[in-house]
DSSP file (Angstrom, degrees, kcal/mol; ACC not computed):
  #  RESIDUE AA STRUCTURE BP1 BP2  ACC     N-H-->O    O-->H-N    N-H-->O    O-->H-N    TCO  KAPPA ALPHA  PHI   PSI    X-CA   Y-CA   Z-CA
    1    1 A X              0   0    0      0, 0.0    12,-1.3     0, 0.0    13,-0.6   0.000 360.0 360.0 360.0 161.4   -1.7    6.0  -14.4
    2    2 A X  E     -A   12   0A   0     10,-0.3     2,-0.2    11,-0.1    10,-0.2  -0.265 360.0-157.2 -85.3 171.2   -1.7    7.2  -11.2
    3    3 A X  E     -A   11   0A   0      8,-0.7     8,-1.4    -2,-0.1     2,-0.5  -0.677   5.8-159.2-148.3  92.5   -2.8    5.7   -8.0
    4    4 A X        +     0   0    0     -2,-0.2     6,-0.2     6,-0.2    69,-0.1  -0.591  16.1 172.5 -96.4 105.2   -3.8    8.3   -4.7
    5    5 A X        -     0   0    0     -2,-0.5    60,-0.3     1,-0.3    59,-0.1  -0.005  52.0-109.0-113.6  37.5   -3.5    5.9   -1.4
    6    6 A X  S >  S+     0   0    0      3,-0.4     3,-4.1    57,-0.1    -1,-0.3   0.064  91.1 102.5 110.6-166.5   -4.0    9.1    0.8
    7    7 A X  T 3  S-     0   0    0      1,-0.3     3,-0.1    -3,-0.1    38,-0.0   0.641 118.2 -72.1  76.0  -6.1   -2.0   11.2    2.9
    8    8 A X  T 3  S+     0   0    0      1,-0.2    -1,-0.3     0, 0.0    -4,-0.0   0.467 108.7 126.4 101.0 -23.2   -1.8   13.5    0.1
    9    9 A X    <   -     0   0    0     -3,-4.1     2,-0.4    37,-0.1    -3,-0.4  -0.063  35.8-176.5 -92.1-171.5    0.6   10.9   -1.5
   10   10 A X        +     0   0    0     -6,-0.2     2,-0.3    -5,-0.1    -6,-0.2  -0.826   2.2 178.2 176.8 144.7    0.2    9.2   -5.1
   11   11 A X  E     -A    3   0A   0     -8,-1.4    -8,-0.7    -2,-0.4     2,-0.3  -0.841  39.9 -90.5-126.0 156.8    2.2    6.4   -7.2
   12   12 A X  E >   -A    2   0A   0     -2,-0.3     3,-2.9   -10,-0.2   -10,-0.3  -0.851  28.0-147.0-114.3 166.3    2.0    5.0  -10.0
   13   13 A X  G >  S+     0   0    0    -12,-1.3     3,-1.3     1,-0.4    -1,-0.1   0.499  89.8  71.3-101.5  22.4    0.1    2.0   -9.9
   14   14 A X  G 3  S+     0   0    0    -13,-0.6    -1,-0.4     1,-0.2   -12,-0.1   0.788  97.2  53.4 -77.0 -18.3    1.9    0.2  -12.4
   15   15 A X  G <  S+     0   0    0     -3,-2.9    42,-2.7     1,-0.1     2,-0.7   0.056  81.7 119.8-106.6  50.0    4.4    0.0  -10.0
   16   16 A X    <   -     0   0    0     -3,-1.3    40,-0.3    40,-0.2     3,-0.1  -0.800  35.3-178.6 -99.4  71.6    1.9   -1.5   -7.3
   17   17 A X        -     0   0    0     -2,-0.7     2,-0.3     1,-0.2    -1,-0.2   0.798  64.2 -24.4  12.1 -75.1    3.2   -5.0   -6.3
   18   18 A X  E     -B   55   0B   0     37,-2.9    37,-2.2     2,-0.0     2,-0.7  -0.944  42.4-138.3-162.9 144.0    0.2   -5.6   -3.9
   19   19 A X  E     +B   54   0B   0     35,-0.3     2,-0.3    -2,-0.3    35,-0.2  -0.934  33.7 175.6-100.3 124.6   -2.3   -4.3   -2.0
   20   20 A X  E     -B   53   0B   0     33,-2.2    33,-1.2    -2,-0.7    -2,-0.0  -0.947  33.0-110.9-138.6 135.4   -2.8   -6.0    1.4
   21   21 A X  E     -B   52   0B   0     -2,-0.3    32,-0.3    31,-0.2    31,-0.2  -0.061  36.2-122.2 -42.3 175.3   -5.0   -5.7    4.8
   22   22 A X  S    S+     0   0    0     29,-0.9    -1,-0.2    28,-0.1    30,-0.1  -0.347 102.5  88.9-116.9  49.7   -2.8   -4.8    7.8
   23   23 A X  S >  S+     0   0    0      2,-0.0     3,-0.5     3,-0.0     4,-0.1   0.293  71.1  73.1 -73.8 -32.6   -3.9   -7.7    9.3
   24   24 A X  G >  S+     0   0    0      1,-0.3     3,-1.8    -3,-0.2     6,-0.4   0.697  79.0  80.2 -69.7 -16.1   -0.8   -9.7    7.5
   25   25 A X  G 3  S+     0   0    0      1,-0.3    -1,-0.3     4,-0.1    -3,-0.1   0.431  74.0  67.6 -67.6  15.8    1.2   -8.0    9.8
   26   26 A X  G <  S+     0   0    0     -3,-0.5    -1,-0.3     5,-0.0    -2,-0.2   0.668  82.2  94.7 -86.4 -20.0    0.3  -10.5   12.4
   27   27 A X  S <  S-     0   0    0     -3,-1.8     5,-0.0     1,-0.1     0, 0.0  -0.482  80.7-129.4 -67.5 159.3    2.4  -13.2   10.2
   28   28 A X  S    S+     0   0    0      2,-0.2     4,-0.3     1,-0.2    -1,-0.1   0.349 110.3  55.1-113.2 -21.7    6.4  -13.7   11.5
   29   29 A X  S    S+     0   0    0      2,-0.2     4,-0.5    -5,-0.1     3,-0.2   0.928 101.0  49.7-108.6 -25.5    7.1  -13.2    8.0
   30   30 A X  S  > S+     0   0    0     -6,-0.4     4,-0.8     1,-0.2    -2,-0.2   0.466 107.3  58.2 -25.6 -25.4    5.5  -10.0    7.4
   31   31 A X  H  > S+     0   0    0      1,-0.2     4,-1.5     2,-0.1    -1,-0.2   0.770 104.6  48.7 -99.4  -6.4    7.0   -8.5   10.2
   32   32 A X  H  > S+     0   0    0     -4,-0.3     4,-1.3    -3,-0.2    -2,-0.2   0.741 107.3  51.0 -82.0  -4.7   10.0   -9.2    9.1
   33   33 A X  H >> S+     0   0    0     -4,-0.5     3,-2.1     2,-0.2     4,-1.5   0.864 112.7  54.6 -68.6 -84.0    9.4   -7.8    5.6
   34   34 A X  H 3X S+     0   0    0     -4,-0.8     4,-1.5     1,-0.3     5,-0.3   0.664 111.0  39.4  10.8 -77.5    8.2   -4.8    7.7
   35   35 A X  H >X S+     0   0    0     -4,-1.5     4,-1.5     1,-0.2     3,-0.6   0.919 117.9  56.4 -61.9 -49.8   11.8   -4.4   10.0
   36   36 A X  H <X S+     0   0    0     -3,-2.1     4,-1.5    -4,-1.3     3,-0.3   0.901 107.5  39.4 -98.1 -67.4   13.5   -5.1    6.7
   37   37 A X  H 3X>S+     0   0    0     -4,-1.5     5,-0.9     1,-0.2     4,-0.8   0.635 120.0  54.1 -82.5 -14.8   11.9   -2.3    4.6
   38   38 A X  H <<5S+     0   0    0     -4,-1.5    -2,-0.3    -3,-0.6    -1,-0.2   0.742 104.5  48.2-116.8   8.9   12.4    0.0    7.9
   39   39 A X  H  <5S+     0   0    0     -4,-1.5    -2,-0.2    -3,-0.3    -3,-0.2   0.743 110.6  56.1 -96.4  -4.0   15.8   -0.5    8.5
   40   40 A X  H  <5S-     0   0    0     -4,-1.5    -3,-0.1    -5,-0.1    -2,-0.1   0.732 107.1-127.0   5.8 -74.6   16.0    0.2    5.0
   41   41 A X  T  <5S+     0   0    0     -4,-0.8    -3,-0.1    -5,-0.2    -4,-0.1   0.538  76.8 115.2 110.9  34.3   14.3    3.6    5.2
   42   42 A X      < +     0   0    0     -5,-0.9    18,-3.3    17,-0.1     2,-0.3  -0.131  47.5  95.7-117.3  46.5   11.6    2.5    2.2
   43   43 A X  E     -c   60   0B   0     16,-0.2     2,-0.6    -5,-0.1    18,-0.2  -0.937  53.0-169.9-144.9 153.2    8.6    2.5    4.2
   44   44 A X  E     -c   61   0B   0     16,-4.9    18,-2.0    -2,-0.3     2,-0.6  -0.888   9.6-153.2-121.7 137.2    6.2    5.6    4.3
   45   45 A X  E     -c   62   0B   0     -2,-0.6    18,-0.2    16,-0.2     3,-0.1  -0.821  11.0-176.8-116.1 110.2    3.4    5.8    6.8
   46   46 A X  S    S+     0   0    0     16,-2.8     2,-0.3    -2,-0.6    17,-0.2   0.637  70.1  15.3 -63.2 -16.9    0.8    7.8    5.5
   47   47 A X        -     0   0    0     15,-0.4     3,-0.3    16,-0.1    -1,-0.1  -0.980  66.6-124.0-174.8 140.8   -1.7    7.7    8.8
   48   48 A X  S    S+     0   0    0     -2,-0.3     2,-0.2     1,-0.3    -2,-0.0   0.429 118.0  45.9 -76.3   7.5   -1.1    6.4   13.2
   49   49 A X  S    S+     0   0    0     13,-0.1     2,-0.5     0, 0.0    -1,-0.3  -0.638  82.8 175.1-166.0  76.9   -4.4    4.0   11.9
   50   50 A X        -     0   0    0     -3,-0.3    14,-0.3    -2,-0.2   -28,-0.1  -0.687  21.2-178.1-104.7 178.3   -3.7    2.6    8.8
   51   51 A X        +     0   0    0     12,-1.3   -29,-0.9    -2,-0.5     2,-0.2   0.897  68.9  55.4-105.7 -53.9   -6.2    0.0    7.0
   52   52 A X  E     -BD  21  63B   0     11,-1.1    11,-1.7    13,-1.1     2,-0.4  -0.606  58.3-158.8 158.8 118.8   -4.0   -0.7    3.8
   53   53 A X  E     -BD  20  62B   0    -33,-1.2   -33,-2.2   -32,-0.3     2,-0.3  -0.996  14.0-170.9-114.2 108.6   -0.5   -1.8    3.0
   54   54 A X  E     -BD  19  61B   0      7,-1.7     7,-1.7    -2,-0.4     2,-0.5  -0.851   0.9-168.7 -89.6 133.1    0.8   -0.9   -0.5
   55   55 A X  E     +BD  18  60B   0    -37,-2.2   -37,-2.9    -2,-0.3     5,-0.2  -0.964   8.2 176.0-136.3 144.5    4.1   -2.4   -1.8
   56   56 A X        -     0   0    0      3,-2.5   -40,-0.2    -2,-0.5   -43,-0.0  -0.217  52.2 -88.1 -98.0-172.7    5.6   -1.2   -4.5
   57   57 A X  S    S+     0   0    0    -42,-2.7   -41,-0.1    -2,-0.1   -42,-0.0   0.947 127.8  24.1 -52.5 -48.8    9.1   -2.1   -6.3
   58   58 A X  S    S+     0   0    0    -43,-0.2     2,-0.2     1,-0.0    -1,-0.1   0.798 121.2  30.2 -31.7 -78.6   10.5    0.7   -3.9
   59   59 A X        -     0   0    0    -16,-0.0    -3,-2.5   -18,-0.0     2,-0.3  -0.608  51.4-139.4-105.2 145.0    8.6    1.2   -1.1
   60   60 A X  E     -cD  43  55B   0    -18,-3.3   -16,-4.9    -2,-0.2     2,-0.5  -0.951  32.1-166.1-115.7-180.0    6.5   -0.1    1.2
   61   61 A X  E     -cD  44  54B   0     -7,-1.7    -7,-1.7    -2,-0.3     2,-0.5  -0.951  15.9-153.0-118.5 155.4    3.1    2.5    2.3
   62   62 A X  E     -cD  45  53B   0    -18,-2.0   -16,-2.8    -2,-0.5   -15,-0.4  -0.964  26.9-173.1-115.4 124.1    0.9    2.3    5.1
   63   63 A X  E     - D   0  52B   0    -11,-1.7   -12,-1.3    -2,-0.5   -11,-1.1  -0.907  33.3-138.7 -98.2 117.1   -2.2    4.0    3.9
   64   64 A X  S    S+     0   0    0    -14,-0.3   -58,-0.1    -2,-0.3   -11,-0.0   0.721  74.8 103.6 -55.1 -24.4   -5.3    4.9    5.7
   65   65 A X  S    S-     0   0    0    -60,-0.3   -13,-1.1     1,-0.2   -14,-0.5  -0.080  73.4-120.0 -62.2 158.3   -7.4    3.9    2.8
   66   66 A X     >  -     0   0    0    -15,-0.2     4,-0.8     1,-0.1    -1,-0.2  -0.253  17.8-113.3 -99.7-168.6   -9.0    0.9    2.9
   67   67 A X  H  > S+     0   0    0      1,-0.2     4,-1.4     2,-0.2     5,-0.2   0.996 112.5  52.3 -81.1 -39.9   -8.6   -2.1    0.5
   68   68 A X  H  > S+     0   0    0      1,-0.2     4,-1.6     2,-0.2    -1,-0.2   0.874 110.0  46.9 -25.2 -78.9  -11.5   -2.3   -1.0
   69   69 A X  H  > S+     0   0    0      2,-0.3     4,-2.0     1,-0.2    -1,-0.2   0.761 114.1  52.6 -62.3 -33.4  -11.4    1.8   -2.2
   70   70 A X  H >X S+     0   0    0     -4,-0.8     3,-2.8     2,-0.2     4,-1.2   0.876 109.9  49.2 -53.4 -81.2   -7.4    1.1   -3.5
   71   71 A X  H 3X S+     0   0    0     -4,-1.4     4,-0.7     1,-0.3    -2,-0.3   0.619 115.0  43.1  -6.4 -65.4   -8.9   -1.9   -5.5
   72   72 A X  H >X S+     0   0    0     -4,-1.6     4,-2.1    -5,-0.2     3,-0.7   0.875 116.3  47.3 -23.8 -67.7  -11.5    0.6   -6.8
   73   73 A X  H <X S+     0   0    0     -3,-2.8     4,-2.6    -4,-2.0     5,-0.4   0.936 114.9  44.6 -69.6 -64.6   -8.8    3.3   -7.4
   74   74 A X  H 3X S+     0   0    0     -4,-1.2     4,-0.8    -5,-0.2    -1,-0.3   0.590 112.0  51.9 -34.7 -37.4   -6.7    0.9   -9.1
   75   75 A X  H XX>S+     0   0    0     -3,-0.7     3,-1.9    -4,-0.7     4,-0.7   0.934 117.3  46.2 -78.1 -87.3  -10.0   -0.9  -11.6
   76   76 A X  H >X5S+     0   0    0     -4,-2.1     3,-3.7     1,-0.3     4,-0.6   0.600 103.4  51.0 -21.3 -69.3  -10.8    2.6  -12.6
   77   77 A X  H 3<5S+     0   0    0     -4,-2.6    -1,-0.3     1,-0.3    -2,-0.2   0.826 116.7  50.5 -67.7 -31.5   -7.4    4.1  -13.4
   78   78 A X  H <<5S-     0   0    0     -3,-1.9    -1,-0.3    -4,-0.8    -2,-0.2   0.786 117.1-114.9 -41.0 -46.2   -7.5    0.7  -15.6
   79   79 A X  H <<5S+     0   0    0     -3,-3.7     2,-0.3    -4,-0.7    -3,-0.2   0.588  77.2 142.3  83.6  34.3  -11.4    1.4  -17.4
   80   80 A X     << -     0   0    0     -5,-0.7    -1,-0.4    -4,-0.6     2,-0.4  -0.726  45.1-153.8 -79.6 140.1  -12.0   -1.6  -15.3
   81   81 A X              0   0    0     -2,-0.3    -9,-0.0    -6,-0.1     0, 0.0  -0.980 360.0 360.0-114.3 149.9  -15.3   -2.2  -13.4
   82   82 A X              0   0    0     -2,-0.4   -10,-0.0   -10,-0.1   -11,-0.0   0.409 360.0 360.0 -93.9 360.0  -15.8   -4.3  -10.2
């Protein structure tokens, strides 16, 4: 199934790792995942204000969506309810 975490963009979310605030980038090891995956050239920012950190196997995104509505996206595409 698919997974739309904005920007126009979409994954699928089977290959969704995690979804996370972008508030963990205040940890010393999240910014170094960060620098790591952009000297790399695998991270996509979707929005100058994003809410929402995806990482996939690939990539990471920053997404303007929030977590909550990923979480949502993600239960649905499942036949999950929250």
């Amino acid at each position: 199934m698919l997974l739309h975490v904005g920007g126009g963009t979409v994954i699928y979310h089977d290959q969704v790792i995690g979804i996370f605030s972008v508030e963990i980038t205040e940890s010393p090891l999240s910014r170094e995942l960060m620098e790591l995956s952009d000297w790399q050239r695998r991270t996509i920012h979707l929005d100058d204000n994003p809410k929402a950190i995806v990482v996939t196997e690939s990539q990471i995104i920053f997404s303007p969506v929030t977590v909550a509505t990923l979480q949502r996206r993600c239960e649905k595409s499942l036949g999950r309810r929250s």
